[in-house]
DRENPA-3360 file (N, C-alpha, C; in nm, 2 decimals, always signed):
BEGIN
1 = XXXXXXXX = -1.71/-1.68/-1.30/-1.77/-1.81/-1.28/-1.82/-1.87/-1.41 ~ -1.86/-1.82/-1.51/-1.94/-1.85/-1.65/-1.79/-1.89/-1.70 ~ -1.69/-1.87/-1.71/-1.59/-1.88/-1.78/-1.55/-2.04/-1.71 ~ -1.54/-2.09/-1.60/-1.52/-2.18/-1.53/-1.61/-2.32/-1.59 ~ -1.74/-2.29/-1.56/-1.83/-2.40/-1.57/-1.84/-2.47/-1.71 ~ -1.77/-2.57/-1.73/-1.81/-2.67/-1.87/-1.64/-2.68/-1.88 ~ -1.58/-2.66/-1.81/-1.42/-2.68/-1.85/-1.42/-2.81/-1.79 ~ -1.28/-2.88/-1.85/-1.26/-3.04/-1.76/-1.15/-2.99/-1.71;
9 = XXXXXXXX = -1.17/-3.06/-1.60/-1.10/-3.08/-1.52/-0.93/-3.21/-1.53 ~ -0.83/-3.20/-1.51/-0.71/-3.29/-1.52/-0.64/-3.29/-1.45 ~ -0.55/-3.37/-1.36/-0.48/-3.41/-1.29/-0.35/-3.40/-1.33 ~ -0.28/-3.40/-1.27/-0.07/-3.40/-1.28/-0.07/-3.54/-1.33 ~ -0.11/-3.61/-1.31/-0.07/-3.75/-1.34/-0.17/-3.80/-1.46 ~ -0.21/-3.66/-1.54/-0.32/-3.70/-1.64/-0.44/-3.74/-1.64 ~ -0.45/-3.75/-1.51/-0.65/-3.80/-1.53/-0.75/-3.72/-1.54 ~ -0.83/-3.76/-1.61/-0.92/-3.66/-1.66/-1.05/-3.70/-1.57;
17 = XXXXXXXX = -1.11/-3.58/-1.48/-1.18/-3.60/-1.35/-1.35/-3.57/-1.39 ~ -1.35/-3.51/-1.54/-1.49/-3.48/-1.57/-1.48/-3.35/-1.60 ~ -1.57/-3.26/-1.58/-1.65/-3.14/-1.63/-1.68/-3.06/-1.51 ~ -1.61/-2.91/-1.48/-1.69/-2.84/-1.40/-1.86/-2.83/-1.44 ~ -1.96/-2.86/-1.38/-2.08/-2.82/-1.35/-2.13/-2.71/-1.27 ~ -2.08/-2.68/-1.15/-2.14/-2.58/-1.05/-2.01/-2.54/-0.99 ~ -1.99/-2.39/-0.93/-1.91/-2.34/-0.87/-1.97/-2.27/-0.74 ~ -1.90/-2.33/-0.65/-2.00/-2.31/-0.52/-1.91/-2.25/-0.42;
25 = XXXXXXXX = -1.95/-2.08/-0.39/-1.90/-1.93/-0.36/-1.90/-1.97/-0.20 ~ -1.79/-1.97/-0.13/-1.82/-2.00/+0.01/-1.71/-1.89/+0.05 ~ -1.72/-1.87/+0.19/-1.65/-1.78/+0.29/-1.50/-1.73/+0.22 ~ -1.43/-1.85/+0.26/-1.30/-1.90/+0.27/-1.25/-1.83/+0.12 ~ -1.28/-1.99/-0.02/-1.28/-1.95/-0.13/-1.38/-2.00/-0.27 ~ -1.38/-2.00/-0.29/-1.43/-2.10/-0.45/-1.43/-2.27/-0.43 ~ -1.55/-2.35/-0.48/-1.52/-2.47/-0.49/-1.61/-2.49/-0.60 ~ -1.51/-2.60/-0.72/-1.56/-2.63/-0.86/-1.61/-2.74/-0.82;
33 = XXXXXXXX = -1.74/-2.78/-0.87/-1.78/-2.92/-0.83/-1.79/-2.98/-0.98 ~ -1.74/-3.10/-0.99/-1.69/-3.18/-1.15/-1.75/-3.32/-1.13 ~ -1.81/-3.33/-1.24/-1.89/-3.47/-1.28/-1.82/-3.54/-1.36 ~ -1.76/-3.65/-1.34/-1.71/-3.73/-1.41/-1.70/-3.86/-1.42 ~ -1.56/-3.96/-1.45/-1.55/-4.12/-1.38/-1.57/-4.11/-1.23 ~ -1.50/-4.04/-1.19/-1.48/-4.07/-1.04/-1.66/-4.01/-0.95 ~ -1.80/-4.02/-1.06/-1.86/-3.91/-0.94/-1.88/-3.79/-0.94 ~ -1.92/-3.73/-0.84/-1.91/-3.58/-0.83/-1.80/-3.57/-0.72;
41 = XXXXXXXX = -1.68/-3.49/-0.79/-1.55/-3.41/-0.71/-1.52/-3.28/-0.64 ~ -1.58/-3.26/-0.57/-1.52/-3.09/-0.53/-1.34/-3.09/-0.49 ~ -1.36/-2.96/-0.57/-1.25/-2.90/-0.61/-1.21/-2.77/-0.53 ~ -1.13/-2.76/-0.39/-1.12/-2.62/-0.40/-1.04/-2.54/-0.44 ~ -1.11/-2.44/-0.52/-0.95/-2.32/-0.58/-0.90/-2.27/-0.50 ~ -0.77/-2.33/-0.50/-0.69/-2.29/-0.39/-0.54/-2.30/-0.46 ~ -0.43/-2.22/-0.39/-0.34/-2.23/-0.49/-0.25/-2.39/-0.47 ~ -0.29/-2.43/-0.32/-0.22/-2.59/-0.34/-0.30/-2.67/-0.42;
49 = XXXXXXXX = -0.36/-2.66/-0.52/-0.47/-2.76/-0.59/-0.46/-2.74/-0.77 ~ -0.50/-2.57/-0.72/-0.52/-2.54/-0.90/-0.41/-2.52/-0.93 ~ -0.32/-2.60/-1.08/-0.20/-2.55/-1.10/-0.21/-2.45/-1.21 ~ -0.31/-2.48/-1.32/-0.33/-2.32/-1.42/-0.48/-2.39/-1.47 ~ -0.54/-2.27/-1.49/-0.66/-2.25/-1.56/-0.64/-2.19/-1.72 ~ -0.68/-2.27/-1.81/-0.67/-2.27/-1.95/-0.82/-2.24/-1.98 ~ -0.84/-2.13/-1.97/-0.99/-2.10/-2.05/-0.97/-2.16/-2.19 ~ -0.92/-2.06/-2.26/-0.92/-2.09/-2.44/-0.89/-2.16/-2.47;
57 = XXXXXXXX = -0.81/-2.32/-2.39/-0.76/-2.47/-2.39/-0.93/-2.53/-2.34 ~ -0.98/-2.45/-2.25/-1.06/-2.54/-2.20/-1.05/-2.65/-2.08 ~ -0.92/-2.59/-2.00/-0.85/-2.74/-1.90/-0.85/-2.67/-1.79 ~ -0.86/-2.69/-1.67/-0.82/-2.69/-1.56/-0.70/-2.79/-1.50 ~ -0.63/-2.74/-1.49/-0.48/-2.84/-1.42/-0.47/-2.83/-1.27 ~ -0.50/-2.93/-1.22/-0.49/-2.98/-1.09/-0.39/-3.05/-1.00 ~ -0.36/-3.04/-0.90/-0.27/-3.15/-0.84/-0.37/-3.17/-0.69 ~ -0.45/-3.30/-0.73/-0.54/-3.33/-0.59/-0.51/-3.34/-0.45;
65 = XXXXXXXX = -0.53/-3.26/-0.38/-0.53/-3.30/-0.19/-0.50/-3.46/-0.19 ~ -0.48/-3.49/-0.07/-0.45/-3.65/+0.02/-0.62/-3.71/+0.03 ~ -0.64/-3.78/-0.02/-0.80/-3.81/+0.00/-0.88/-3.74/-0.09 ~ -0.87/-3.70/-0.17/-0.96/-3.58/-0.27/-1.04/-3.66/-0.36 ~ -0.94/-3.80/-0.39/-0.98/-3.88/-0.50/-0.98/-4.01/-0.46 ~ -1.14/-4.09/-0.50/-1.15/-4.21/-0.41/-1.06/-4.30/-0.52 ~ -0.96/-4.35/-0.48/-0.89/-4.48/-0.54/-0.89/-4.56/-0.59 ~ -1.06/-4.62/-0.55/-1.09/-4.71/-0.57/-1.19/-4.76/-0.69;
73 = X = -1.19/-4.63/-0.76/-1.21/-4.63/-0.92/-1.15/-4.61/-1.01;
% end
């Protein structure tokens, strides 16, 4: 988790979603929560979502769920 928090977060289509802040340990699996343009985003690590995790880059690569990201910013 310490290795996670302060990474940004990026999208397939390049957007850059913010900064993990908090990683919040539930049942199921992992969810990064990221402060950025869009707000605060939860992220769950899941393999339909996270495409690689770049510690020593510092990136998280993502491809967001249907509704994940409001549009309208």
């Amino acid at each position: 988790i310490h290795e996670i928090i302060g990474l940004k977060v990026v999208t397939d289509a390049a957007v850059d979603l913010g900064v993990v802040v908090e990683v919040i340990t539930t049942g199921a699996n992992d969810v990064y929560v990221v402060h950025g343009a869009f707000g605060e985003v939860l992220v769950p690590a899941i393999s339909e979502v996270i495409e690689r995790i770049d510690v020593s880059g510092g990136v998280i690569f993502i491809t967001p769920l249907a509704g994940m990201l409001d549009d309208s910013k």
